[in-house]
Backbone of each chain as ProteinMPNN parsed JSONL, in Angstrom:
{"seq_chain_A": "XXXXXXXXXXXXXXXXXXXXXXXXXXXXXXXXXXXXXXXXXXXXXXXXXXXXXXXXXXXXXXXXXXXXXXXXXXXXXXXXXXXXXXXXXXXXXXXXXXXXXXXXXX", "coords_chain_A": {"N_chain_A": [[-48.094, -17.581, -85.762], [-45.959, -20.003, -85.969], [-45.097, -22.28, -89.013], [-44.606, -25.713, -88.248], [-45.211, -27.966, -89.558], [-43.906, -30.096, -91.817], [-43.542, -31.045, -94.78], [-43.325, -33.944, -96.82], [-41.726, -33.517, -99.203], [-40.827, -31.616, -98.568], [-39.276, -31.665, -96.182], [-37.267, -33.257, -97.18], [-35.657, -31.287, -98.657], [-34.81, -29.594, -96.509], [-33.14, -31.038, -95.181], [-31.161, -32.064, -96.738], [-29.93, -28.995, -97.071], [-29.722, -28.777, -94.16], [-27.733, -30.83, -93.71], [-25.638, -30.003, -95.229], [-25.224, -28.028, -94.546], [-24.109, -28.072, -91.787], [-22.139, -30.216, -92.668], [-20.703, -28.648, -93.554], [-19.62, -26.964, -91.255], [-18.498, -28.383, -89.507], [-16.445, -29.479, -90.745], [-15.012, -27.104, -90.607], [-14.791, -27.105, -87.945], [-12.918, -28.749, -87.57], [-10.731, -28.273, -88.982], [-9.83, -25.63, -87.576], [-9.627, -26.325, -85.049], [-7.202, -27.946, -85.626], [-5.245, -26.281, -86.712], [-5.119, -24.84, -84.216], [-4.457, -26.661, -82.359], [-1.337, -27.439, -83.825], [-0.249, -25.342, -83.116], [-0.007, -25.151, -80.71], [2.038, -24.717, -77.644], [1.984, -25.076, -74.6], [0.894, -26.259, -71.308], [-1.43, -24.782, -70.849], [-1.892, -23.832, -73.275], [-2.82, -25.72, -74.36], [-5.654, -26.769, -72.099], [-6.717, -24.133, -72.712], [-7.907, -24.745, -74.914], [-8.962, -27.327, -75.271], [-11.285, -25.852, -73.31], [-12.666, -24.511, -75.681], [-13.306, -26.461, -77.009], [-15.158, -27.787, -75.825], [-17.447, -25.17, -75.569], [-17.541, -24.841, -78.449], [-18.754, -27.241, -79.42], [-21.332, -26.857, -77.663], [-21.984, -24.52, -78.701], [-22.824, -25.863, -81.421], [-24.166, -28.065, -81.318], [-26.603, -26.627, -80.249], [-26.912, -25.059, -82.589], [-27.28, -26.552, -84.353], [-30.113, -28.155, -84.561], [-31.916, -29.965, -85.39], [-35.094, -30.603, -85.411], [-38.417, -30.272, -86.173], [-40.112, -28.381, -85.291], [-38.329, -26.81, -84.997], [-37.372, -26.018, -86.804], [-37.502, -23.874, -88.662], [-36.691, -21.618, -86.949], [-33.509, -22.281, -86.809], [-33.063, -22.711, -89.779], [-33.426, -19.588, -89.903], [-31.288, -18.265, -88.022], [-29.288, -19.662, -89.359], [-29.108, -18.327, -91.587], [-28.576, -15.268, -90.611], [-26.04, -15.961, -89.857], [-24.8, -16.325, -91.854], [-24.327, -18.807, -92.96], [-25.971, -19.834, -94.081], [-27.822, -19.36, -97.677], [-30.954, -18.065, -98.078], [-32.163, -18.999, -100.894], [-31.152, -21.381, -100.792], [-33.009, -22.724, -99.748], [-35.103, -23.219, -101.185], [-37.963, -24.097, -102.502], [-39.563, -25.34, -100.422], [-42.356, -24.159, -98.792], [-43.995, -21.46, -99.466], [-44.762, -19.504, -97.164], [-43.307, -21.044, -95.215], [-40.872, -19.962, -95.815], [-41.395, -17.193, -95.893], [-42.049, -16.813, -93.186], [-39.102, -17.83, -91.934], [-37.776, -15.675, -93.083], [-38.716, -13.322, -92.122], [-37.939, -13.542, -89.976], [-35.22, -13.505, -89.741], [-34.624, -10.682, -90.103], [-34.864, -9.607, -87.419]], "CA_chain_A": [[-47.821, -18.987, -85.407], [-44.496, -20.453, -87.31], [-45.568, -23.553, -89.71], [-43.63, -26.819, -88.284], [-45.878, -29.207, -90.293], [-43.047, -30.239, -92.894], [-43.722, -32.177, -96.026], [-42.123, -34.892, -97.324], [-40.773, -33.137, -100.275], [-40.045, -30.322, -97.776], [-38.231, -31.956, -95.45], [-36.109, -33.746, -98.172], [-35.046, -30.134, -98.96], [-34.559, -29.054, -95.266], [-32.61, -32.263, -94.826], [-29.745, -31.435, -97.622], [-29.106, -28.113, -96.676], [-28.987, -28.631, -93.065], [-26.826, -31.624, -93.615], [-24.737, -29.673, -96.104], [-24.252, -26.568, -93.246], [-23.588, -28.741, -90.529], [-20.737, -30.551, -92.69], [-19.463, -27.578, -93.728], [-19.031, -26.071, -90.128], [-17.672, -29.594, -88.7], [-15.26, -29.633, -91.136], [-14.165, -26.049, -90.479], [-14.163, -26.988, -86.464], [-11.824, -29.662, -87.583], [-9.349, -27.401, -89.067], [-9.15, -24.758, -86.58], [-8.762, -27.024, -84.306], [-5.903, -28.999, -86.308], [-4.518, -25.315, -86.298], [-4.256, -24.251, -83.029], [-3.102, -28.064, -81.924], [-0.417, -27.715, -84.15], [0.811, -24.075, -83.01], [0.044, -25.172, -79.173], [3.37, -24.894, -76.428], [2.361, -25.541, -73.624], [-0.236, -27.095, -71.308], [-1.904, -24.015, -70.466], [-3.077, -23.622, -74.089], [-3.981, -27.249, -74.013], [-6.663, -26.46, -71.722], [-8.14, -23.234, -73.423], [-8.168, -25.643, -76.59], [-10.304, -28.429, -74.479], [-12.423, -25.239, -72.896], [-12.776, -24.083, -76.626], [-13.883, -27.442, -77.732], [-16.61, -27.718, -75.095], [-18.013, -23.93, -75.912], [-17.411, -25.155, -79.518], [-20.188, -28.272, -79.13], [-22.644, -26.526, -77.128], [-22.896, -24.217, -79.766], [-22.715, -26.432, -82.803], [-25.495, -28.854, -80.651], [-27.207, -25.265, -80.359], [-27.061, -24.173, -83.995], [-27.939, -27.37, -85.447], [-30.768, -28.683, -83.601], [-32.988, -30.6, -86.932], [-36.154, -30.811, -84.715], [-39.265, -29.868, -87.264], [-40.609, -27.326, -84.169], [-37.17, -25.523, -83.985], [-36.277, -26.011, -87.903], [-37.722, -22.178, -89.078], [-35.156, -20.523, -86.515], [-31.998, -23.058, -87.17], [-32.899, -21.612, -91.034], [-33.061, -18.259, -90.072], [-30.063, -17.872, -87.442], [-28.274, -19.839, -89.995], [-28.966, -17.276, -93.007], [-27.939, -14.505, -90.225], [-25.063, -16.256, -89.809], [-23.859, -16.178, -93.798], [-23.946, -20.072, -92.967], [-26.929, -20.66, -95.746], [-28.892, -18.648, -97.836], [-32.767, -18.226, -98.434], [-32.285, -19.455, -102.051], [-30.859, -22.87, -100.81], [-34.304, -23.287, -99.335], [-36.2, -23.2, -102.741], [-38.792, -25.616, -103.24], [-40.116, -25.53, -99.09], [-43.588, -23.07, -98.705], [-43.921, -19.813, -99.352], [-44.973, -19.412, -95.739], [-42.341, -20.923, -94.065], [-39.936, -19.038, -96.619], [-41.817, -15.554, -95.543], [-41.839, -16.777, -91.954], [-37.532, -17.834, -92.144], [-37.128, -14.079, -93.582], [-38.905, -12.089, -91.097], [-37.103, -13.759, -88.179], [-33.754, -12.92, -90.03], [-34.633, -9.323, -89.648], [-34.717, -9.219, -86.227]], "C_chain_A": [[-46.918, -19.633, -86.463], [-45.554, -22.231, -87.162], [-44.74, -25.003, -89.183], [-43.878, -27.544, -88.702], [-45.133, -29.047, -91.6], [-44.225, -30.796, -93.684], [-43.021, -33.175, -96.568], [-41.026, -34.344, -98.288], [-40.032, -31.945, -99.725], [-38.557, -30.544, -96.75], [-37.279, -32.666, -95.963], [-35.123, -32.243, -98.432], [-33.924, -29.567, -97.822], [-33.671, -29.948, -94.704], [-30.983, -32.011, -95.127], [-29.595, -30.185, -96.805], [-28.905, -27.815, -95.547], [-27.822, -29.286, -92.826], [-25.181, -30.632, -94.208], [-24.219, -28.516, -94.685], [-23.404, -27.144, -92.726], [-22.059, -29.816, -91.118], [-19.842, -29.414, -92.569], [-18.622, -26.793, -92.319], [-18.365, -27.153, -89.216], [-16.61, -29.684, -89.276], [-14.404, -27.966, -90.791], [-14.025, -26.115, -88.657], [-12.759, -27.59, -86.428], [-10.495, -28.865, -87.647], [-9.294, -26.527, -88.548], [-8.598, -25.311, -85.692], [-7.483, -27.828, -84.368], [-4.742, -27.271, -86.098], [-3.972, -24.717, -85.016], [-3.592, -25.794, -82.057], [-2.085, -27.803, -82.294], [0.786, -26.476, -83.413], [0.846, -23.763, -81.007], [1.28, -25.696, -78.262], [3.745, -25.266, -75.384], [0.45, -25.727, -73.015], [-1.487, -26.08, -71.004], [-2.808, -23.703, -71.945], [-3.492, -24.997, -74.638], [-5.516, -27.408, -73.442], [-7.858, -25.542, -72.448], [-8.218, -24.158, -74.456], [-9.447, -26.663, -76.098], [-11.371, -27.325, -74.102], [-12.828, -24.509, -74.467], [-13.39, -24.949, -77.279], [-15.331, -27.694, -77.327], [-17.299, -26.499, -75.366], [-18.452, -24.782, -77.14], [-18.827, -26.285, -80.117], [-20.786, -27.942, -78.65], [-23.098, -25.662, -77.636], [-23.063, -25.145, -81.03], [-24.105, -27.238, -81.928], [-26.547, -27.929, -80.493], [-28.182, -24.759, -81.879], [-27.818, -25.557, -84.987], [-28.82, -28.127, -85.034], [-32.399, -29.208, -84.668], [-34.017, -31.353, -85.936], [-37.209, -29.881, -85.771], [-39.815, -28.291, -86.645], [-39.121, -26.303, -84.443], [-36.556, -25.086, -86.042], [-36.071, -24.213, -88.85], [-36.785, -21.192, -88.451], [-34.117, -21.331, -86.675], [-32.302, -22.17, -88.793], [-32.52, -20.303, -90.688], [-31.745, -17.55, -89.242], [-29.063, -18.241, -88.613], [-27.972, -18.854, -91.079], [-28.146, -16.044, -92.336], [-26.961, -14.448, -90.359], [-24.286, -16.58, -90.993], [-23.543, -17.761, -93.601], [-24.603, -20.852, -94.311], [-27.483, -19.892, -96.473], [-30.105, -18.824, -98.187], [-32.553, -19.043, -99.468], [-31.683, -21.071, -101.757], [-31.978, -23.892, -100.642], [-35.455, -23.338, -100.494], [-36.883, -24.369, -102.737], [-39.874, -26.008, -101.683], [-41.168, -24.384, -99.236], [-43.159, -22.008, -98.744], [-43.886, -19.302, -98.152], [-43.423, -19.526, -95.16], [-40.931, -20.129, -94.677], [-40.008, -17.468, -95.914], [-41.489, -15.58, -93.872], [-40.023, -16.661, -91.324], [-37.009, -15.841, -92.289], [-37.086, -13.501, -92.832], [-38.13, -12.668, -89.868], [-35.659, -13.558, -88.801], [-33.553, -11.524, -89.792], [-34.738, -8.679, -88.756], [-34.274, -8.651, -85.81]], "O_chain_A": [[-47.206, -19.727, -87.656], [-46.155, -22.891, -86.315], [-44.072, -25.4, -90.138], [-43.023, -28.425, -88.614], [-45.448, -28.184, -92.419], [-45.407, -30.951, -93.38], [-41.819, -32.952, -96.713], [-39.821, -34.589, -98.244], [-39.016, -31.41, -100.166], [-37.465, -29.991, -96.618], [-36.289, -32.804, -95.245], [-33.896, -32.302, -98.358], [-32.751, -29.233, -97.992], [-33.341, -29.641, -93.559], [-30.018, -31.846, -94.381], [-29.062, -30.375, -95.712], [-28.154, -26.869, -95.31], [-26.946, -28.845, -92.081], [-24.055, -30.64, -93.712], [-23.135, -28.367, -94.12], [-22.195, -27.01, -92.914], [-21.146, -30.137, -90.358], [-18.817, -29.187, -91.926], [-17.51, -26.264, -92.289], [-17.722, -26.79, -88.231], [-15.628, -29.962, -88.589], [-13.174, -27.908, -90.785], [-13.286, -25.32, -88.076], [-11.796, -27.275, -85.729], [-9.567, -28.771, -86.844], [-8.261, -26.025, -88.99], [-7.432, -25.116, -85.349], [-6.856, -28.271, -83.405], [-3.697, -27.243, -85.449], [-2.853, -24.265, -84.772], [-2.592, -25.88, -81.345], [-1.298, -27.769, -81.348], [2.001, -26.554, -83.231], [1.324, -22.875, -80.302], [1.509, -26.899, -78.144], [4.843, -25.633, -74.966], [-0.62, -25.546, -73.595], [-2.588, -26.623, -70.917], [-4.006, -23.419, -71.943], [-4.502, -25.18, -75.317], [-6.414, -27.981, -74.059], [-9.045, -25.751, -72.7], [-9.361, -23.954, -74.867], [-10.6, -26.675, -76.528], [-12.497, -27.641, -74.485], [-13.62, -23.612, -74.177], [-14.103, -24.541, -78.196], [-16.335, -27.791, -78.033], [-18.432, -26.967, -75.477], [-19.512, -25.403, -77.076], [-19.625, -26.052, -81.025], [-21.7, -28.746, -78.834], [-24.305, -25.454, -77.508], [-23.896, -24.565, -81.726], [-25.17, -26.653, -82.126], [-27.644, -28.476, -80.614], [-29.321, -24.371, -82.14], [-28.59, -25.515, -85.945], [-28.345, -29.262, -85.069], [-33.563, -28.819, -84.561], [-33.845, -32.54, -85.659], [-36.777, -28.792, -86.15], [-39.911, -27.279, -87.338], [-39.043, -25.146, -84.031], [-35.731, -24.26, -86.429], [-35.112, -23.645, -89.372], [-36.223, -20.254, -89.016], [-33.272, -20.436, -86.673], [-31.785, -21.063, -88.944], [-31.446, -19.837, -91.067], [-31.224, -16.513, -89.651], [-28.161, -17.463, -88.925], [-26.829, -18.577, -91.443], [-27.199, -15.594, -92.982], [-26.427, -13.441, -90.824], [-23.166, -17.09, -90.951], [-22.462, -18.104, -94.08], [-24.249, -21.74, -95.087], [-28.069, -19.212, -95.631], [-30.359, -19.92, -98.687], [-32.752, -20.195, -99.084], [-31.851, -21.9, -102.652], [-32.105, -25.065, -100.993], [-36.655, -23.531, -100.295], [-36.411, -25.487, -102.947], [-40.803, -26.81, -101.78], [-40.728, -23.489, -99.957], [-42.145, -21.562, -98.207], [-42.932, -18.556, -97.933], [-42.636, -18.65, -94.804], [-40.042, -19.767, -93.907], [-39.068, -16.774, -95.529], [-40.863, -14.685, -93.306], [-39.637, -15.787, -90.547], [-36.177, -15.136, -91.718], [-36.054, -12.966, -92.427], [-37.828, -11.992, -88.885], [-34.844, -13.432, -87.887], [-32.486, -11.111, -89.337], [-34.755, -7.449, -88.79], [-34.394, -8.551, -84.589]]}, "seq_chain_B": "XXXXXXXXXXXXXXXXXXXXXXXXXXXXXXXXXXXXXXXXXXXXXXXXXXXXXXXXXXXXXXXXXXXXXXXXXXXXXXXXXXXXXXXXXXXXXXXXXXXXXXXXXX", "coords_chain_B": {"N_chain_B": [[3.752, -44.016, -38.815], [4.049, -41.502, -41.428], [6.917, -39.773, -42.571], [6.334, -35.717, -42.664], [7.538, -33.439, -42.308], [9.423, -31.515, -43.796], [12.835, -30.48, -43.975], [14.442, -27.316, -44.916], [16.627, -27.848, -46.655], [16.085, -30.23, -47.81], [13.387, -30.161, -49.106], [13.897, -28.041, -51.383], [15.241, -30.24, -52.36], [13.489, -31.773, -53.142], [11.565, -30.605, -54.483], [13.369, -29.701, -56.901], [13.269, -31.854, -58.009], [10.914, -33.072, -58.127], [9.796, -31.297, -59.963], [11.619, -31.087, -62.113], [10.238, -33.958, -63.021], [7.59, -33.264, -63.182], [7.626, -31.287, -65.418], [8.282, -33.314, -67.676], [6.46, -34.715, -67.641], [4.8, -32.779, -68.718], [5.605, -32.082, -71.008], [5.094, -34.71, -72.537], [2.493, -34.932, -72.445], [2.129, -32.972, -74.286], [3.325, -33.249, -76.779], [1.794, -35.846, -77.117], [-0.453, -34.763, -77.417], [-0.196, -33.336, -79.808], [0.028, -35.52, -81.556], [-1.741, -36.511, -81.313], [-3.911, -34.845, -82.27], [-3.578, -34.013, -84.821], [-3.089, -36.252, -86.414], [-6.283, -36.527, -86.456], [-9.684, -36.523, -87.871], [-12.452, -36.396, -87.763], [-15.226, -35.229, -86.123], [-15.859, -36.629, -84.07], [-13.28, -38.231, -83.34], [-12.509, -35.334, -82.415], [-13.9, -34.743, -80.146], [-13.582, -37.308, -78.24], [-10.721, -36.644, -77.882], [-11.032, -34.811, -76.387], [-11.894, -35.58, -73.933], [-10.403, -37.335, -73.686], [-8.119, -35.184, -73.125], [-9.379, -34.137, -70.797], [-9.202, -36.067, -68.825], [-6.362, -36.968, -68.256], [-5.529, -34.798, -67.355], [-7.202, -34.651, -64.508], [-5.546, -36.829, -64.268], [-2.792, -35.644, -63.963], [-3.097, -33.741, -62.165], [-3.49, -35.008, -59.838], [-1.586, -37.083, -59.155], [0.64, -35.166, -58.895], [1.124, -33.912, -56.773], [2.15, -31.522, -54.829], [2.24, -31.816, -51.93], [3.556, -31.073, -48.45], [2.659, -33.365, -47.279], [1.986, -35.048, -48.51], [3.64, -36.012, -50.592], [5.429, -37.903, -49.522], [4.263, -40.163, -50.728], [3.783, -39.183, -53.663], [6.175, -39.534, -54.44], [6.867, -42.263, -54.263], [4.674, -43.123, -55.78], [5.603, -42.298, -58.338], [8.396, -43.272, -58.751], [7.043, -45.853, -58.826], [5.718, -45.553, -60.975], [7.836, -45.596, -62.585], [9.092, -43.033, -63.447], [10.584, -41.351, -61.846], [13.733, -41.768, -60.304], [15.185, -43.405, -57.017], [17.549, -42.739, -56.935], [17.449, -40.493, -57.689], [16.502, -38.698, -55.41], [18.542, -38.232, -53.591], [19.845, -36.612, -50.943], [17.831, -36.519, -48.968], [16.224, -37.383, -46.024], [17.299, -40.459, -44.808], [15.252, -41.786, -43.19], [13.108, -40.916, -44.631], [13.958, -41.72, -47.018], [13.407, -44.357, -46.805], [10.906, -44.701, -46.105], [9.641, -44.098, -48.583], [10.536, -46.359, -49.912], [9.697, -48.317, -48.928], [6.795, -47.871, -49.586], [6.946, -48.396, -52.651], [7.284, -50.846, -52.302], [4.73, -51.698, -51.999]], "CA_chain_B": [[3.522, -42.678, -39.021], [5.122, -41.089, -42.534], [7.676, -38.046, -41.799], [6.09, -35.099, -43.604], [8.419, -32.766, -42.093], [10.627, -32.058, -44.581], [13.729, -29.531, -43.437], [14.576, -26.204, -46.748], [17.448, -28.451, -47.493], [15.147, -31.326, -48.057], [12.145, -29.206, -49.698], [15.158, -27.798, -52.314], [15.421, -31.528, -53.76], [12.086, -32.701, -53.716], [11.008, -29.081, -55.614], [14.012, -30.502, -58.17], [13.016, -33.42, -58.88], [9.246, -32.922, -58.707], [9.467, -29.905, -60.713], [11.924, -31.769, -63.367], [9.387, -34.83, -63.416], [6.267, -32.65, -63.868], [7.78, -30.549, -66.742], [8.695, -34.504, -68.456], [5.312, -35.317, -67.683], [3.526, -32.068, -69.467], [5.883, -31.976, -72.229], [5.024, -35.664, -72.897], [1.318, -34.676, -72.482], [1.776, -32.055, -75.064], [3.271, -34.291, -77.895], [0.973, -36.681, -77.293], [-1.844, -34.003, -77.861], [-0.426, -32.809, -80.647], [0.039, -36.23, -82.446], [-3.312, -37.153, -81.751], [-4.797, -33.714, -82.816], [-2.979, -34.416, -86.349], [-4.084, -37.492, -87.153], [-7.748, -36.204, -86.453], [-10.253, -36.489, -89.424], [-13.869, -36.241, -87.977], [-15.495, -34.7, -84.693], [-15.815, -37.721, -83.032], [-12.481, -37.639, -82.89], [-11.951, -34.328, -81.508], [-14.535, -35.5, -78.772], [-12.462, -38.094, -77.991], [-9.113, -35.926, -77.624], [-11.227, -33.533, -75.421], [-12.173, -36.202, -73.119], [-8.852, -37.603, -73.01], [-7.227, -33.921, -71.777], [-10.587, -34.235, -68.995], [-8.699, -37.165, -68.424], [-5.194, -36.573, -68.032], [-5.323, -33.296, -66.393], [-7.503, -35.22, -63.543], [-4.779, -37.592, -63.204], [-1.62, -35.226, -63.497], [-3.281, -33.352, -60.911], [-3.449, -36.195, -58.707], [0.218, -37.762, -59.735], [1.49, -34.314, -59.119], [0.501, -33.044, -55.645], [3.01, -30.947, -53.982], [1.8, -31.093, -50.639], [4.833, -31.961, -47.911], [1.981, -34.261, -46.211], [1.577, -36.054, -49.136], [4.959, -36.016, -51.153], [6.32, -39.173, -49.533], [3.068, -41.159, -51.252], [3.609, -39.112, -54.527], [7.189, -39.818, -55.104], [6.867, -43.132, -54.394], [3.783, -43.287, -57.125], [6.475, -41.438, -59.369], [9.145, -44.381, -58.542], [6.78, -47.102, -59.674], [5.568, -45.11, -62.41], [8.937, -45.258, -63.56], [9.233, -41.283, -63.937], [12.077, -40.832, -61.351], [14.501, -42.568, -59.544], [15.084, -43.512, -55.981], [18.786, -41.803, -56.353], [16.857, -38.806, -57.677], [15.903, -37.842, -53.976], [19.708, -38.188, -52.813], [20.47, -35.922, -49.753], [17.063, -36.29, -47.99], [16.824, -38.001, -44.906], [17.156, -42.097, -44.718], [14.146, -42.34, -42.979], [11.911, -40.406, -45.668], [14.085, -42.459, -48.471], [12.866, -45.852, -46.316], [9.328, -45.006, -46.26], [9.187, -43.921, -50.106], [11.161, -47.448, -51.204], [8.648, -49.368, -48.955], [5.718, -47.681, -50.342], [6.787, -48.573, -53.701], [6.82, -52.183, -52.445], [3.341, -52.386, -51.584]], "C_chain_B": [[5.06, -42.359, -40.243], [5.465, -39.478, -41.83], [6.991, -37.014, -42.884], [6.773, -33.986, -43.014], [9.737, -32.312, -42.632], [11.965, -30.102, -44.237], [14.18, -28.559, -45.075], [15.684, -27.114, -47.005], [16.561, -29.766, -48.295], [14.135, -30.909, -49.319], [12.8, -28.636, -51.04], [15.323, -29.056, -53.664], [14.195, -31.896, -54.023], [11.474, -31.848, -54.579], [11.705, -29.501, -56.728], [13.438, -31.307, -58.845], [11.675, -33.608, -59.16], [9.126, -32.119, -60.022], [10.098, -30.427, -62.284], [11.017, -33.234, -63.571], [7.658, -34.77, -64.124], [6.506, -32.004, -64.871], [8.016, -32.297, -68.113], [7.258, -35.047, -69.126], [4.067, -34.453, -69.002], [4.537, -32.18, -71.03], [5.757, -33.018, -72.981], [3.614, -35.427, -73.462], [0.926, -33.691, -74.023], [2.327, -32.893, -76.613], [2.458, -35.135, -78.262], [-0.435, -36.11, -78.149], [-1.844, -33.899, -79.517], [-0.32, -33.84, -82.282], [-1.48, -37.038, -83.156], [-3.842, -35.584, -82.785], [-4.431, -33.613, -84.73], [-3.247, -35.35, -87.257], [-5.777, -37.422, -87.06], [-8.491, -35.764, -87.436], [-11.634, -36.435, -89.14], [-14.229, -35.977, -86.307], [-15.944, -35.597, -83.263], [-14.621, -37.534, -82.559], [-11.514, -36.851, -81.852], [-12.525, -34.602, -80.005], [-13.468, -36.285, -78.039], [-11.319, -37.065, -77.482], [-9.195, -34.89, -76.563], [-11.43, -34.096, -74.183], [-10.958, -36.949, -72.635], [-7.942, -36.524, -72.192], [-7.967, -33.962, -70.513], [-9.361, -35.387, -68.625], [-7.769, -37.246, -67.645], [-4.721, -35.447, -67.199], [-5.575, -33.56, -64.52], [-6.101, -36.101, -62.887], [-3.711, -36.854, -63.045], [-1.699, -34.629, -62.677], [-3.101, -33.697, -59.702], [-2.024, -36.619, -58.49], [0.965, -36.348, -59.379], [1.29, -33.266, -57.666], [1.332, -32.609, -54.881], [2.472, -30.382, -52.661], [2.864, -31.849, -49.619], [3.96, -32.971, -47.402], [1.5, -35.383, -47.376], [2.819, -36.569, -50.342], [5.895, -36.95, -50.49], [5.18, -40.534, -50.591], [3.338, -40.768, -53.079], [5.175, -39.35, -55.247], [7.64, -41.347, -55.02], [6.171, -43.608, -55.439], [5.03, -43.05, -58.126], [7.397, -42.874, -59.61], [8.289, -45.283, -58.983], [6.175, -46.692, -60.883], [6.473, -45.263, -63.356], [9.548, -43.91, -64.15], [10.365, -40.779, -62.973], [12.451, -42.091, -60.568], [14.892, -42.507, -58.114], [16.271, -42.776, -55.888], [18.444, -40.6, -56.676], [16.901, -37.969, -55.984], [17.431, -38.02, -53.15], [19.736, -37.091, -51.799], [18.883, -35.653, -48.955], [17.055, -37.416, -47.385], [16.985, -39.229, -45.265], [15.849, -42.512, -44.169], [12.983, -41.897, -44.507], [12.528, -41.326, -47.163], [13.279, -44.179, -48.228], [11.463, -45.832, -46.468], [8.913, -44.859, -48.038], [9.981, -45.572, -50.962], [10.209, -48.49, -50.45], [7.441, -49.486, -49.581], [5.763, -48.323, -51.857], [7.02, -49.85, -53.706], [5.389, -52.855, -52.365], [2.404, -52.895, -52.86]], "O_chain_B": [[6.254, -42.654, -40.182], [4.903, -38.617, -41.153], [7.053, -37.412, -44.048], [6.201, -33.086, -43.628], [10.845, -32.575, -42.164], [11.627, -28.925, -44.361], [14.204, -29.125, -46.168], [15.642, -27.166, -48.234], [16.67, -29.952, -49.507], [14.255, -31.44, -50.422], [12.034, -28.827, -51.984], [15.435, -29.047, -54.89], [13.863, -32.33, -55.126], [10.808, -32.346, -55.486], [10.999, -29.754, -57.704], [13.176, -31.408, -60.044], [11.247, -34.166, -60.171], [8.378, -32.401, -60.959], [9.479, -30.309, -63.342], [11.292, -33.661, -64.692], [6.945, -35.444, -64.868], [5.507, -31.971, -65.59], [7.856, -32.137, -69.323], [6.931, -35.494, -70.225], [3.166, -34.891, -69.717], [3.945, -32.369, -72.092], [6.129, -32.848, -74.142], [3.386, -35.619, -74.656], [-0.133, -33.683, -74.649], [1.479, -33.04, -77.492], [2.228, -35.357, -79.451], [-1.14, -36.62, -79.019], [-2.755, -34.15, -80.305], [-0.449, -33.471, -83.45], [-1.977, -37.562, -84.153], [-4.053, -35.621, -83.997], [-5.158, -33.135, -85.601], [-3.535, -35.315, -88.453], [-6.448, -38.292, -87.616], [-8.174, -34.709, -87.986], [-12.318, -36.414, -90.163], [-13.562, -36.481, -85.404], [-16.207, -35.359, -82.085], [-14.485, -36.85, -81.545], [-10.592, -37.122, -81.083], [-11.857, -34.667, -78.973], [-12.607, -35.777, -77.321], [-11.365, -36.888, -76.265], [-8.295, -34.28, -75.987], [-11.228, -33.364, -73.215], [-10.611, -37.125, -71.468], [-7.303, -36.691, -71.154], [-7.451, -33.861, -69.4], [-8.567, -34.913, -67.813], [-7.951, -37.529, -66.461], [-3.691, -35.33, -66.534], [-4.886, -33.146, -63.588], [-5.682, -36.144, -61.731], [-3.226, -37.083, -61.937], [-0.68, -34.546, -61.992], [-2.705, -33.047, -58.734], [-1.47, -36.339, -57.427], [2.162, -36.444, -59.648], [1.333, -32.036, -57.683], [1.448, -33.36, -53.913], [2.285, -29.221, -52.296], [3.098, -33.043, -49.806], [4.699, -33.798, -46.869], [0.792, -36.364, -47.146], [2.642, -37.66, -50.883], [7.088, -36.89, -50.79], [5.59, -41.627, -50.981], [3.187, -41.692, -53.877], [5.302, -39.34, -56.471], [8.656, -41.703, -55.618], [6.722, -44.449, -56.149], [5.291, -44.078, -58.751], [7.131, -43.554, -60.601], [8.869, -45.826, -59.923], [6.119, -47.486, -61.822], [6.287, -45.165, -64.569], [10.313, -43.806, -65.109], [11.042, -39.815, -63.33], [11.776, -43.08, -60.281], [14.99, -41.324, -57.789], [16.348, -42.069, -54.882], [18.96, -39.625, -56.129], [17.308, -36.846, -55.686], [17.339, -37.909, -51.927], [19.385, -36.211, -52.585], [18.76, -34.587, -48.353], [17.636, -38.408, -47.827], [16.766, -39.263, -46.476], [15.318, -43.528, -44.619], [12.273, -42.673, -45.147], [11.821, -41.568, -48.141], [12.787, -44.92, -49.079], [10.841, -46.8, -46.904], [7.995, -45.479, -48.574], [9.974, -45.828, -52.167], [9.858, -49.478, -51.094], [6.941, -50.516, -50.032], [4.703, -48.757, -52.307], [7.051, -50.381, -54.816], [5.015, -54.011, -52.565], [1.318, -53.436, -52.652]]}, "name": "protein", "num_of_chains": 2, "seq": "XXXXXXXXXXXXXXXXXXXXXXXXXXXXXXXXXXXXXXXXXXXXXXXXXXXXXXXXXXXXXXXXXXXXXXXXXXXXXXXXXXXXXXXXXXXXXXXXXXXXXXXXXXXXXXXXXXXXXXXXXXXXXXXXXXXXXXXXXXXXXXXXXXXXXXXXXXXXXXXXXXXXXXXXXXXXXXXXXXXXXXXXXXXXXXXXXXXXXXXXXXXXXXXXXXXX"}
């Protein structure tokens, strides 16, 4: 049974480094997208750019989903995903630390 | 009753002039994109710019309907749009130039 009963001092923790992901991967939507705007010709890759944006938000609304119930897998997809690592999470339970791990090893 | 009967000499200019008003139209569309997509600094933003192509695509679709049964209605739109000119459509009939300069009185 995964732990969702934060703590205050826990969820101060869990707070920063989701905030900190979730800039970091908004600012890197920004600039891909500033990239392929700039190197786009015609209206045809206009479109995949708009159907790229919508994919683009239904995962990012996906991946970052700071609900206390869902927050143990957003950690651990994110560690999969070389987005955060375990050690950012220092200072949150041993538990939900051990619990985060084993669902990375999936 | 509008003439939608349009004779291959006829069909020849209106393919012209449609065809040079819709390339004006996307290559406008595509500057536009790419001025907004440049000045873009946060994912609101991009939202925004994605909802504007939903946008635009809806209406150039509409604004751009090459159907002969409806191509006296859309080159009259075009004419008060200001995107072509009534001597654009030179050598098709007098009646089909009469119904497209009343339409664009209504």
């Amino acid at each position: 049974m995964i732990d969702s009963i934060w703590t205050n001092a826990e969820k101060k923790i869990a707070r920063r480094v989701f905030d900190a992901a979730a800039e970091r991967e908004l600012s890197l939507l920004i600039s891909e997208f500033k990239s392929k705007a700039a190197s786009a010709t015609d209206t045809e890759t206009l479109w995949n750019i708009r159907d790229w944006l919508n994919k683009r938000q239904s995962e990012i609304d996906s991946e970052f989903d700071y609900r206390y119930s869902r927050l143990i897998f957003v950690f651990a997809n994110l560690i999969r995903a070389r987005k955060i690592n375990i050690n950012d999470l220092a200072g949150i339970s041993e538990q939900k630390l051990a619990e985060i791990l084993s669902l990375t090893e999936q």
